[in-house]
C-alpha positions, 0 to 999 in steps of 0.5 A: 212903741204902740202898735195901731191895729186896724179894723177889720170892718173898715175894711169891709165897708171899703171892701163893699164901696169898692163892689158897688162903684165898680158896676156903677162907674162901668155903668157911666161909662158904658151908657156915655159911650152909647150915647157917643154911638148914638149921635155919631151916626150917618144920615143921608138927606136928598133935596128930593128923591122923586123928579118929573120930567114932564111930557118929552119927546120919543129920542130924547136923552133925559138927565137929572141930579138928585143931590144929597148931604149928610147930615148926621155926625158919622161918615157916610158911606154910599155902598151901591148905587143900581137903577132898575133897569139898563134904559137908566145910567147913573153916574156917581163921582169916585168918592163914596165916604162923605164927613159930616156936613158933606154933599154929593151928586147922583146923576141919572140918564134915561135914554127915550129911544122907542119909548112912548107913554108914561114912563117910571123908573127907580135907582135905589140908593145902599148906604150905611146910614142905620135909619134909612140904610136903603133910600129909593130914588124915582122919575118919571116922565111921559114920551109923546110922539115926535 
């Protein structure tokens, strides 16, 4: 009976590939993963965020939506909505996570009571979107007398 003996080294040339294919194959996997990351990202997109109420008179209770959707692959979430002072209401739907693709409505009052001239206010917006993650929502408007 003959016995085969293998070579010691074609076990060091398999002993090397298996060195370098391990970084390269964490390498491939890792950097698909990132770009996995990358694209699955929130993005919140207003149709506008910047609404002119024109000239309105003193009294009048003033009223705009300023509508979103995200547009990016991940979920977004609204983590804040805060106007800038409390002559401004914002009115926001329960739901505060939005898929891909979803919209939603950010409702803003401002009451004209003892007000006069030009008027500017703003509600900033807290979400996790990576890019813009705080969004700056304005109006203005200019109260003449009744």
């Amino acid at each position: 009976m003959k016995t085969i003996k293998k070579s010691k080294g074609g076990n060091k040339m398999k002993s090397a590939l298996k060195i370098l294919l391990i970084p390269v194959l964490l390498l491939i996997v890792v950097t698909g993963s990132y770009s996995k990351l990358l694209t699955s990202q929130p993005e919140i997109k207003f149709n506008d965020s910047n609404y002119n109420f024109g000239d309105v008179k003193e009294g009048v209770e003033l009223e705009h939506i300023f509508k979103f959707t995200n547009d990016g692959e991940g979920t977004l979430v609204i983590n804040s909505v805060q106007p800038s002072c409390g002559c401004t209401g914002v009115v926001m739907d329960e739901k505060k996570e939005f898929e891909s693709g979803e919209s939603g409505e950010i409702k803003i009052t401002f009451n004209t009571q003892g007000r006069s001239g030009m008027n500017s206010k703003t509600v900033i917006v807290n979400t996790n979107d990576p890019v813009n993650p705080v969004t700056t929502l304005s109006f203005n408007c200019n109260v003449t007398d009744n």
